[in-house]
MIRODREN-784432 format. One record per atom (N, C-alpha, C): residue number from 1; residue in one letter; x, y, z. Coordinates in Angstrom, 1 decimal. Layout:
BEGIN
i_aa_c1_c2_c3
NUM_A_X_Y_Z
...
//
This chain:
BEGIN
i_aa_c1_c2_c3
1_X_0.8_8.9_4.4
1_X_-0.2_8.1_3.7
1_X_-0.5_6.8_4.5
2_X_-1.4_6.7_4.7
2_X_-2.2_5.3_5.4
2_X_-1.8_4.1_4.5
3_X_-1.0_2.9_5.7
3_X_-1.2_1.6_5.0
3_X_-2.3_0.6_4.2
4_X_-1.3_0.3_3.0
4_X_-2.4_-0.5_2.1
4_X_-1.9_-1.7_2.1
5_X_-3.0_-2.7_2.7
5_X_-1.9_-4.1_3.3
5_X_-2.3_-4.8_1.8
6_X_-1.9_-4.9_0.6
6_X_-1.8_-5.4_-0.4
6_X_-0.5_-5.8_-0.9
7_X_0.0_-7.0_-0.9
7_X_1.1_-7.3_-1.2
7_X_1.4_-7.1_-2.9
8_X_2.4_-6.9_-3.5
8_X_3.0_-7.3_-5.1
8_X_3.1_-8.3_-5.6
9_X_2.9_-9.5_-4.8
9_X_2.9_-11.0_-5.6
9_X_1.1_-10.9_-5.6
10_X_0.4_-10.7_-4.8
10_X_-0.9_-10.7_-4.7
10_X_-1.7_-9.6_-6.2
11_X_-0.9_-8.6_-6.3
11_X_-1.6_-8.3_-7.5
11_X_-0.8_-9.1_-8.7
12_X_0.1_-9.2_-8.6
12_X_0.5_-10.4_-10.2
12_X_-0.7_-11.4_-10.1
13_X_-1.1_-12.3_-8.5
13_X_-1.8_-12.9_-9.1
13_X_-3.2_-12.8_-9.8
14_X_-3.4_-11.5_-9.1
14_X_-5.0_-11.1_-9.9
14_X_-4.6_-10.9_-11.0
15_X_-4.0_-10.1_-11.6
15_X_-3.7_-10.1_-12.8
15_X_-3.0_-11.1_-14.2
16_X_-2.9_-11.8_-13.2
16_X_-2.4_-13.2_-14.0
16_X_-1.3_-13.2_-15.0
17_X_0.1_-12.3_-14.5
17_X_1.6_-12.3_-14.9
17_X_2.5_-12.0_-14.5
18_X_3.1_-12.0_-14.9
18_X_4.7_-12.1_-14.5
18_X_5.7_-10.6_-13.9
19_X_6.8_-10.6_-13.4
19_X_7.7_-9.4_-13.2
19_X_9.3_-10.4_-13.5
20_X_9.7_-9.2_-14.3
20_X_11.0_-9.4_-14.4
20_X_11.7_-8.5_-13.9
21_X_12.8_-8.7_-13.5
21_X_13.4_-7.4_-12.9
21_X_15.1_-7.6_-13.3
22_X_15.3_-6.8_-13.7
22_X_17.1_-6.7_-14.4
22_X_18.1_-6.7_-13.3
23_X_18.8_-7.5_-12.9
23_X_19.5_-7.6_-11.9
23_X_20.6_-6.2_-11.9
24_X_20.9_-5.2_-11.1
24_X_21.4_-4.1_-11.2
24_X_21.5_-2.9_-12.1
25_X_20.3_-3.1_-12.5
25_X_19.6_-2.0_-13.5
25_X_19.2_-0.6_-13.1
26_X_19.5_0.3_-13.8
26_X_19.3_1.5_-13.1
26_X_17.6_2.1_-13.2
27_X_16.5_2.9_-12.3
27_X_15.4_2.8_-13.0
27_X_15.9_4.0_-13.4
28_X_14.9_4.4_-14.8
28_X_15.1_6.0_-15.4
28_X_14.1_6.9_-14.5
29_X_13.0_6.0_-13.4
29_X_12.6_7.4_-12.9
29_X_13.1_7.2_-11.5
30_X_13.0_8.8_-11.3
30_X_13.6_9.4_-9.7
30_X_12.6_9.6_-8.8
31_X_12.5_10.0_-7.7
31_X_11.7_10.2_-6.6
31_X_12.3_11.8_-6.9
32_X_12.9_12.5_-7.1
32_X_13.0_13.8_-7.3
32_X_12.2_14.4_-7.4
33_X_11.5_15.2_-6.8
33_X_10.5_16.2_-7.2
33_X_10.8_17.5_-7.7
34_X_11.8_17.7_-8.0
34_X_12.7_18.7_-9.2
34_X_12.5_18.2_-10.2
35_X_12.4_17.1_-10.6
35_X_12.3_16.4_-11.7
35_X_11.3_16.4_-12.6
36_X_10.4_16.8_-11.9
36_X_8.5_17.0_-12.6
36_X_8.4_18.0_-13.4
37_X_7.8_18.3_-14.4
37_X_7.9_19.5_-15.0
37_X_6.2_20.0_-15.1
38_X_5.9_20.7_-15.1
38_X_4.2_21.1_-15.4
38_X_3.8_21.0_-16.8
39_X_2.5_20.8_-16.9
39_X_2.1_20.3_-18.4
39_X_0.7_19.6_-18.5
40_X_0.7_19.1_-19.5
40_X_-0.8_18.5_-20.2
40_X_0.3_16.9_-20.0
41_X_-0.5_16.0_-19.0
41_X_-0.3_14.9_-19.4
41_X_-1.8_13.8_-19.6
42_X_-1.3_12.9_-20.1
42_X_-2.2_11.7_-20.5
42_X_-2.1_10.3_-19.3
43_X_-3.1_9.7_-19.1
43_X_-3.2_8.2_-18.3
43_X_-2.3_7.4_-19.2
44_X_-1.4_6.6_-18.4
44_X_-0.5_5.8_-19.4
44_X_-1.3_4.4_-19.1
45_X_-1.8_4.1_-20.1
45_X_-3.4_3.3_-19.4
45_X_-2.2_1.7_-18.5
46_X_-1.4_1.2_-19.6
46_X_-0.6_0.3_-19.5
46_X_0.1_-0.1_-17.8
47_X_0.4_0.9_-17.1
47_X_0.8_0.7_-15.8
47_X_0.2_2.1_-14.7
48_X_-1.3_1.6_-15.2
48_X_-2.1_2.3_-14.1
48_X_-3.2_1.5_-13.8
49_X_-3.3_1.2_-12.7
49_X_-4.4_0.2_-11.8
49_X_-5.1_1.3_-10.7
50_X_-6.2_0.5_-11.0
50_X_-7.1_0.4_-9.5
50_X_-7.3_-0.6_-8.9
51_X_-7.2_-1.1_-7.8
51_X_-7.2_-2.0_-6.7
51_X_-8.2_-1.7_-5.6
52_X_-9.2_-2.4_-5.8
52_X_-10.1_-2.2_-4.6
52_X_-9.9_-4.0_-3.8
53_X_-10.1_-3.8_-2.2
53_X_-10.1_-4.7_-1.7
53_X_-10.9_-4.9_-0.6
54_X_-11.7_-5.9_0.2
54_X_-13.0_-5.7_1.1
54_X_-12.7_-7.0_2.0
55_X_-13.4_-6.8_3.1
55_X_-13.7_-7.9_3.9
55_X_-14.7_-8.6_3.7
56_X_-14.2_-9.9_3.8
56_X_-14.9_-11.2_3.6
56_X_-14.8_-12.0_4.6
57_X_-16.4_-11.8_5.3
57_X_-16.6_-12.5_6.4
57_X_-15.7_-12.8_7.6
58_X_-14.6_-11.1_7.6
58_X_-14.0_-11.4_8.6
58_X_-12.9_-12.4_8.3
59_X_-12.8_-13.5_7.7
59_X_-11.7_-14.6_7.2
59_X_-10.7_-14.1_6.6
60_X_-10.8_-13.0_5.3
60_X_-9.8_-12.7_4.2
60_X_-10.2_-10.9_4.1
61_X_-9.2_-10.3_3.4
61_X_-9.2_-9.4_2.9
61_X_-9.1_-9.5_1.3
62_X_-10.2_-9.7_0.3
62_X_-10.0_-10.1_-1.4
62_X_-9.7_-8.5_-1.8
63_X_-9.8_-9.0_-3.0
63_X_-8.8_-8.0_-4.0
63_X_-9.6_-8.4_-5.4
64_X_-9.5_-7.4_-6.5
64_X_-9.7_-6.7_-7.3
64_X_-8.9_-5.9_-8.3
65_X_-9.1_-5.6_-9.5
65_X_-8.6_-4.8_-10.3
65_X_-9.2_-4.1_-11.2
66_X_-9.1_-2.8_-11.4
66_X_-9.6_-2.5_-12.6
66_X_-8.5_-2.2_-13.4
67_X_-8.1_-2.0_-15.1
67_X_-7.3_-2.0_-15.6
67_X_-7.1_-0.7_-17.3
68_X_-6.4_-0.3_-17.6
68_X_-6.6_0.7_-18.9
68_X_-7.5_1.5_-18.2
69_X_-6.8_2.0_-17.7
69_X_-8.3_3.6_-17.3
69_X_-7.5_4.6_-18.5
70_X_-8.7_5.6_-19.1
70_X_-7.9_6.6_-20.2
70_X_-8.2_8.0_-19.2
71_X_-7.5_8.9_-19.4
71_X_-7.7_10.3_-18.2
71_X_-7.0_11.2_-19.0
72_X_-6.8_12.7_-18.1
72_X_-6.1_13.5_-18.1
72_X_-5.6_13.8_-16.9
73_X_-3.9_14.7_-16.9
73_X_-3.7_15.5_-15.8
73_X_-3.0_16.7_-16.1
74_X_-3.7_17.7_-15.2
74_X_-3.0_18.8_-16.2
74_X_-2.5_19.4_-14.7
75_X_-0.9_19.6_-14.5
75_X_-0.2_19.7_-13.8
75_X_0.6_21.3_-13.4
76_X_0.1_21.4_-12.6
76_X_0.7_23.5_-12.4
76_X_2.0_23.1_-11.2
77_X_2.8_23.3_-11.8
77_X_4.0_22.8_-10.8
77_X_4.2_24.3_-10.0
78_X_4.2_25.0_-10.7
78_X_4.3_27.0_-9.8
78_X_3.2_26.7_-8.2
79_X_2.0_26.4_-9.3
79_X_0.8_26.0_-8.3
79_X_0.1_25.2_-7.9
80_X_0.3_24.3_-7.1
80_X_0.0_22.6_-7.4
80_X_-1.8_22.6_-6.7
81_X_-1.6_23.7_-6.4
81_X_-3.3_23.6_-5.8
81_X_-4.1_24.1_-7.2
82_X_-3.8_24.3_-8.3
82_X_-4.6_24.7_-9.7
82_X_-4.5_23.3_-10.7
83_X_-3.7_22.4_-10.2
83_X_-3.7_20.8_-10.9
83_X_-5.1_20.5_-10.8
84_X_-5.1_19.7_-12.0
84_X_-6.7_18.9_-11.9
84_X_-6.4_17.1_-12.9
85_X_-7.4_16.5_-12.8
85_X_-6.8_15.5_-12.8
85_X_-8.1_15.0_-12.8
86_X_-8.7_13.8_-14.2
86_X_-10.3_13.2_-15.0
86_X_-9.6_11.9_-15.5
87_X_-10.1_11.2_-14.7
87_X_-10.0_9.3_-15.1
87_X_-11.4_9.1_-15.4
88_X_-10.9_8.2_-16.4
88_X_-12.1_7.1_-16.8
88_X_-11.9_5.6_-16.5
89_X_-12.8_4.9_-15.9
89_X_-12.4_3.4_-15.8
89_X_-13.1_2.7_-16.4
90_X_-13.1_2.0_-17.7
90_X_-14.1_0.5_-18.3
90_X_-13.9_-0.7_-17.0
91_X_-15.5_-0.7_-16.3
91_X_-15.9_-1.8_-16.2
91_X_-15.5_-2.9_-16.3
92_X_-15.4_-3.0_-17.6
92_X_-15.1_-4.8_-18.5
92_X_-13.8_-4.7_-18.5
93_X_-13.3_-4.2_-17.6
93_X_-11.6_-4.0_-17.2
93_X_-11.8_-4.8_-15.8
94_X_-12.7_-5.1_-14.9
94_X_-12.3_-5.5_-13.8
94_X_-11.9_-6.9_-13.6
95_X_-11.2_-7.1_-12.7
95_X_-11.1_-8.7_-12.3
95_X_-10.8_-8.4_-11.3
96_X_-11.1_-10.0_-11.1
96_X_-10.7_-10.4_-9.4
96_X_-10.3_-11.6_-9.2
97_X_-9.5_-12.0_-11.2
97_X_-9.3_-13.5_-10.9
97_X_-9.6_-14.7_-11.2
98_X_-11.1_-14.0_-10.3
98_X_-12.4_-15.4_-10.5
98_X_-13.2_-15.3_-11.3
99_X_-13.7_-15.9_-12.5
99_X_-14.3_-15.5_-13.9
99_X_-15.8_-15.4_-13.6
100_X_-16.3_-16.2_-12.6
100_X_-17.7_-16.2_-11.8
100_X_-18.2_-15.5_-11.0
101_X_-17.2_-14.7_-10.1
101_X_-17.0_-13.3_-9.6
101_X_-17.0_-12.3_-10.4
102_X_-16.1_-12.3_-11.5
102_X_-16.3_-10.7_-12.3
102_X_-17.5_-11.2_-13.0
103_X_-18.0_-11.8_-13.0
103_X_-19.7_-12.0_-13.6
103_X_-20.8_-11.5_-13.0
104_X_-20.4_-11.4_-11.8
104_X_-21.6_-11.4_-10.8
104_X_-21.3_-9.9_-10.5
105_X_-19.9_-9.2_-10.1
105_X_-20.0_-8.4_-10.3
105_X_-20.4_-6.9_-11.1
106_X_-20.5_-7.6_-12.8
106_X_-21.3_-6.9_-13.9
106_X_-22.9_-6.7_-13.6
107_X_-23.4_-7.7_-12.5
107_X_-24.7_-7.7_-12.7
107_X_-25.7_-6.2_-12.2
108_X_-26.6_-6.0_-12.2
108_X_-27.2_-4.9_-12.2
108_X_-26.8_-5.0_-10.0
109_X_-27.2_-5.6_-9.2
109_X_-27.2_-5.2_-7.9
109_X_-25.9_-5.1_-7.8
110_X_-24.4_-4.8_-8.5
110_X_-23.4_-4.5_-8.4
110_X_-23.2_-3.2_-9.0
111_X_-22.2_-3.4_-10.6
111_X_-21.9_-2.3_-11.5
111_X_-22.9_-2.0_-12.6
112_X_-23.5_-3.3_-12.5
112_X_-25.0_-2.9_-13.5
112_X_-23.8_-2.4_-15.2
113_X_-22.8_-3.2_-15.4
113_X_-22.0_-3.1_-16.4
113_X_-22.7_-2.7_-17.7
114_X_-23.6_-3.7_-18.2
114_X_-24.5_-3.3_-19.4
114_X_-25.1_-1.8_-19.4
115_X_-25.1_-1.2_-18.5
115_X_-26.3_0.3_-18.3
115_X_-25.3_1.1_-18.1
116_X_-23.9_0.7_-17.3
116_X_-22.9_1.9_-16.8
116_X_-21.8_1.2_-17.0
117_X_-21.6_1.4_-18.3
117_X_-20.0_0.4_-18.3
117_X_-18.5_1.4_-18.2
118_X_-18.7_2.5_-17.7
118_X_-17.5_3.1_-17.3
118_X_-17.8_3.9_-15.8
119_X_-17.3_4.1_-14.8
119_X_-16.9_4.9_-14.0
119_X_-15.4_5.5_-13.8
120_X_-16.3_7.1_-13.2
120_X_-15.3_8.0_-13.4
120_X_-15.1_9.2_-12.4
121_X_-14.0_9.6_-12.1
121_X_-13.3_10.2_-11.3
121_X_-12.6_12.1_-11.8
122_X_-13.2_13.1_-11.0
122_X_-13.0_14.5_-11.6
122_X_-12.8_15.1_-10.6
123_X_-11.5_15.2_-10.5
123_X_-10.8_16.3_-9.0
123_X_-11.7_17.8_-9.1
124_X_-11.9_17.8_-7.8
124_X_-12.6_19.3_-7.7
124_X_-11.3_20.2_-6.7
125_X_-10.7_19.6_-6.3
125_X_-9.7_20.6_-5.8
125_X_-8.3_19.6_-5.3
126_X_-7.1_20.4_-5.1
126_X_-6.0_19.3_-5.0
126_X_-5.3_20.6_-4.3
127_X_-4.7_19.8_-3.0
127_X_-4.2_20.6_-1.0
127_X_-3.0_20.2_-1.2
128_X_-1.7_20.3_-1.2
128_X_-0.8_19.6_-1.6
128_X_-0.3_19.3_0.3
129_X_0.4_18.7_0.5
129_X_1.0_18.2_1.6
129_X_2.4_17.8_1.6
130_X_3.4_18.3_2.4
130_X_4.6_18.0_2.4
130_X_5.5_18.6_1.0
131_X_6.5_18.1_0.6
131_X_7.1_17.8_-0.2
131_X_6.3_17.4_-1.4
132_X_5.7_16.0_-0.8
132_X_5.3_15.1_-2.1
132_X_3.8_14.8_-2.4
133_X_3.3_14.6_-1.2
133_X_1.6_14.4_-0.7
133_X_1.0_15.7_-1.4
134_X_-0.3_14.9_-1.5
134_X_-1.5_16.0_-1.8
134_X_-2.7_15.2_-1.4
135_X_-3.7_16.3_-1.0
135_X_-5.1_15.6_-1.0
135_X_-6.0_16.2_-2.0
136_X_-6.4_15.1_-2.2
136_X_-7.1_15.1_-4.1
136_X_-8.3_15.4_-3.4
137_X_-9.4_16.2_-3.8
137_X_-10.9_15.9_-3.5
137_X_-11.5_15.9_-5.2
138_X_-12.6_14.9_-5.0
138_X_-12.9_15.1_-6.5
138_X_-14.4_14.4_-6.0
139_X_-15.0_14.1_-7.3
139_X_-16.2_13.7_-7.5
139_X_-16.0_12.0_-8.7
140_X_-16.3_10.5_-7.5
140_X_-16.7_9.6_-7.5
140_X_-17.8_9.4_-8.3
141_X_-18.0_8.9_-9.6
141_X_-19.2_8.3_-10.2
141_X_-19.0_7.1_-10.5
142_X_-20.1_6.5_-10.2
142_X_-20.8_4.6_-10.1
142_X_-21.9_4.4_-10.4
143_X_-22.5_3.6_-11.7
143_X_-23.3_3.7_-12.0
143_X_-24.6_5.0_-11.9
144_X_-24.2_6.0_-12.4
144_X_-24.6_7.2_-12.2
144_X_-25.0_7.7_-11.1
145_X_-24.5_7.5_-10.1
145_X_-24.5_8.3_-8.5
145_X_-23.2_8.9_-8.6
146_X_-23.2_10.2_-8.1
146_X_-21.9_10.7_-8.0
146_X_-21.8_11.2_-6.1
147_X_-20.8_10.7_-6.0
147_X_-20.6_11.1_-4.4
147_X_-18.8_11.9_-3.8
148_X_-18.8_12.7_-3.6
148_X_-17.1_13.2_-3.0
148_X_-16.4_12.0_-2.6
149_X_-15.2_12.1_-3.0
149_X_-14.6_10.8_-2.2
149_X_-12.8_12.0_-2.3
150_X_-11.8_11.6_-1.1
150_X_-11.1_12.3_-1.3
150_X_-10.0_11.4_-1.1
151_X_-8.9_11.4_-1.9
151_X_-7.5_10.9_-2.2
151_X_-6.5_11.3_-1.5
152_X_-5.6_10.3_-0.6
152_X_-4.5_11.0_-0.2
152_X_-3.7_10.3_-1.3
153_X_-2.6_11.1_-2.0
153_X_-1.8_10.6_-3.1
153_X_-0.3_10.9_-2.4
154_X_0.7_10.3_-3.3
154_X_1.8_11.1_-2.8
154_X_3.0_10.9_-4.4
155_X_3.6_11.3_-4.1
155_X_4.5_11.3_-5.8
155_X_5.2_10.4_-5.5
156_X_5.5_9.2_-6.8
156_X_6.2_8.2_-6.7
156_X_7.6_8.4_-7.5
157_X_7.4_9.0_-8.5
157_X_8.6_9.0_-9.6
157_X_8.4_9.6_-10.6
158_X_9.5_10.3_-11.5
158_X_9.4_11.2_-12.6
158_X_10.7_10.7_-13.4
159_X_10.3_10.7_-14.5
159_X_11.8_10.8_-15.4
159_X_11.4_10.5_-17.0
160_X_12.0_10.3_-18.0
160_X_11.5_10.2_-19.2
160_X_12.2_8.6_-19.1
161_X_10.6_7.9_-20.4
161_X_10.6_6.7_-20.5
161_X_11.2_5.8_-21.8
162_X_12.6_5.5_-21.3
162_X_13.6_4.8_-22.3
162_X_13.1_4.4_-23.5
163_X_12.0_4.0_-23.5
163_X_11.0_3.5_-24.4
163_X_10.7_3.9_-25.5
164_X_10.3_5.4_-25.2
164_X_9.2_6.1_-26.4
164_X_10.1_7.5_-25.8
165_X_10.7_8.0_-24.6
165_X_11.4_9.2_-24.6
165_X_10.0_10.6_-24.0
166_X_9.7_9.4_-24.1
166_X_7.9_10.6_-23.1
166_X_8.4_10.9_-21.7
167_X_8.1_12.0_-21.0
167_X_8.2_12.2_-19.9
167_X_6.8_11.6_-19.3
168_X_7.6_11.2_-18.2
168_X_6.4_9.6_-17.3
168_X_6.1_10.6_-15.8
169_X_5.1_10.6_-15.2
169_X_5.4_11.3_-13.6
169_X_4.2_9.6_-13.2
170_X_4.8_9.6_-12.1
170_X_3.3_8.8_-11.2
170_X_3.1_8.6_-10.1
171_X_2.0_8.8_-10.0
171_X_1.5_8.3_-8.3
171_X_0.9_7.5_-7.5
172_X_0.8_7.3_-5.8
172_X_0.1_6.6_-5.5
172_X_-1.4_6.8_-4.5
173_X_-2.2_6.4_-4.6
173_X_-3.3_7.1_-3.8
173_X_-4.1_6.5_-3.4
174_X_-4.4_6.6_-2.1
174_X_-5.7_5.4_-1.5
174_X_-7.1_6.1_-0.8
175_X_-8.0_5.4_-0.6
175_X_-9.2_6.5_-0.3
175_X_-10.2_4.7_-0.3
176_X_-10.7_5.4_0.6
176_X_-12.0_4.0_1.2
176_X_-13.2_4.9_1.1
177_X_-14.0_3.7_0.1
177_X_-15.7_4.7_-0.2
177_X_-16.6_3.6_0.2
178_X_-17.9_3.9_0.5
178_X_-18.8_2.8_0.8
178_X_-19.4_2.2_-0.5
179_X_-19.7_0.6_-0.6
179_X_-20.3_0.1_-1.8
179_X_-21.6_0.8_-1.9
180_X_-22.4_1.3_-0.5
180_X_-23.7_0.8_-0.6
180_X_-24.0_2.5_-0.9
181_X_-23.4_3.7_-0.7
181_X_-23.6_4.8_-1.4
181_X_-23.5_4.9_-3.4
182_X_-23.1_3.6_-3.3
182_X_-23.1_3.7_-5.2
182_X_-24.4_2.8_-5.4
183_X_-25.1_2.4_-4.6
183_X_-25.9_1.5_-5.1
183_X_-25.7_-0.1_-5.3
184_X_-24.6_-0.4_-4.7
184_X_-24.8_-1.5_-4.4
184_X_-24.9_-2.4_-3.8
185_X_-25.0_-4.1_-3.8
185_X_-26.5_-4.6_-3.2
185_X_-25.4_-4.7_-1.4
186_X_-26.4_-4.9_-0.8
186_X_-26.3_-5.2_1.1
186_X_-26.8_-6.1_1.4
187_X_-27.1_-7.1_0.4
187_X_-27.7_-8.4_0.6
187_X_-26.9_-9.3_0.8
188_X_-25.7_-9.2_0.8
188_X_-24.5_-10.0_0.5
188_X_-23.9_-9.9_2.2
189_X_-23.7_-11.2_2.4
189_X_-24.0_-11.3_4.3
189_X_-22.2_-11.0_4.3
190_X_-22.3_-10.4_5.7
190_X_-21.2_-10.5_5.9
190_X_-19.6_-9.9_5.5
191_X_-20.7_-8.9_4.3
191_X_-18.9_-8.3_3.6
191_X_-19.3_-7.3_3.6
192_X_-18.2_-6.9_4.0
192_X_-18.2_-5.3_4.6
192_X_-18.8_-4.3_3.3
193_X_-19.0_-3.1_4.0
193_X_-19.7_-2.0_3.4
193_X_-18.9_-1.3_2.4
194_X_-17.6_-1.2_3.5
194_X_-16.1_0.1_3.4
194_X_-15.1_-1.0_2.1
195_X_-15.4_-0.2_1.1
195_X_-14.2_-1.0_0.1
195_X_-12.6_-0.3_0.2
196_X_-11.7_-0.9_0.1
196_X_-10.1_0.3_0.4
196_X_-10.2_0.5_-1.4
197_X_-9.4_1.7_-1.8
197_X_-9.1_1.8_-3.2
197_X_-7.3_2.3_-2.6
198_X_-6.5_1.7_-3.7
198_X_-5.5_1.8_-4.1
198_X_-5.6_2.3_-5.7
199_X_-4.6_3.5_-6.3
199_X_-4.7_3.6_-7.1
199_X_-3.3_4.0_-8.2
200_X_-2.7_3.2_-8.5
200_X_-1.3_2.8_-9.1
200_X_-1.2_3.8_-10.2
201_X_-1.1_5.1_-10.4
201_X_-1.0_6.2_-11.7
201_X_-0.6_6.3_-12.3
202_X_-0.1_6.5_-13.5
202_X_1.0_6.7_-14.3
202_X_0.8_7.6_-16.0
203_X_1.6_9.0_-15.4
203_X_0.7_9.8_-16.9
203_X_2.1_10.3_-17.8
204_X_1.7_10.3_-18.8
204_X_2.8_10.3_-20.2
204_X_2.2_11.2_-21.1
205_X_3.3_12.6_-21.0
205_X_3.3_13.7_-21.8
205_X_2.9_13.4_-23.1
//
């Protein structure tokens, strides 16, 4: 999987909170991939992000969120190339932080939020790679343009969630699409075309 130069203190701060971390705590999920079981799962909307991030004028690399995506994944462990996998993302989920930024990005030469307040993601096929990797191909919709965009993902962790006792699987996935094939604006000097996506998974039986 190709580096995503996005640090973890950097998304707390788009997101505007906190991590706690239990000083020698055991986690309940494993990197095991024995551990996965096949099934109907759900987006665990709560610790699943999208992260898109772009160049700005060459100076910075900014950052983004979208947040609560609802989905499905319906997982063939015998056959991992018959998995399929349908995210939904609300819009009015994004930030970036700046309250004048996600404003501007609602506007119509952006997401055009008021006319297309969700985009959404529908695997058309999934290559598995390695052990853990797969390459997702699916179909990218943005303000009603749909365009292929393909995912390299790889398995992060499985185990049931101390919580509620759900079995948890999740992954990570990154994939660079152009703004200006969804329609949006090129008027904006100096920031790149190529947006990176990071995509932080997490689905609950």
């Amino acid at each position: 999987m190709r580096k995503f130069l996005i640090s973890a203190a950097a998304l707390i701060a788009v997101a505007g909170g906190t991590v706690v971390i239990a000083q020698g705590a055991a986690t309940p999920g494993t990197k095991d991939v024995a551990k996965v079981t096949g099934g109907a799962y759900t987006v665990e909307p709560s610790h699943t992000q999208i992260v898109f991030a772009y160049d700005h004028m060459g100076f910075t690399n900014n950052l983004g969120v979208i947040t609560q995506p609802t989905g499905t994944l319906t997982l063939d462990k015998a056959n991992l190339s018959a998995s399929k996998v349908s995210i939904e993302l609300p819009i009015a989920n994004l930030t970036t932080g700046i309250p004048a930024l996600n404003e501007h990005l609602a506007k119509p030469e952006f997401f055009d939020a008021a006319k297309f307040p969700t985009a959404t993601f529908v695997s058309t096929s999934v290559k598995p790679e390695g052990a853990t990797g797969a390459t997702i191909t699916g179909n990218l919709t943005i303000k009603g343009i749909t365009k292929p965009v393909t995912l390299d993902a790889e398995f992060y962790g499985a185990g049931a969630n101390p919580m509620n006792k759900k079995e948890n699987v999740g992954f990570i996935a990154t994939a660079t699409v152009k703004r200006s094939d969804y329609g949006m604006s090129m008027a904006v000097p100096m920031v790149a075309d190529n947006v990176e996506l990071k995509i932080i998974a997490a689905f609950q039986k």
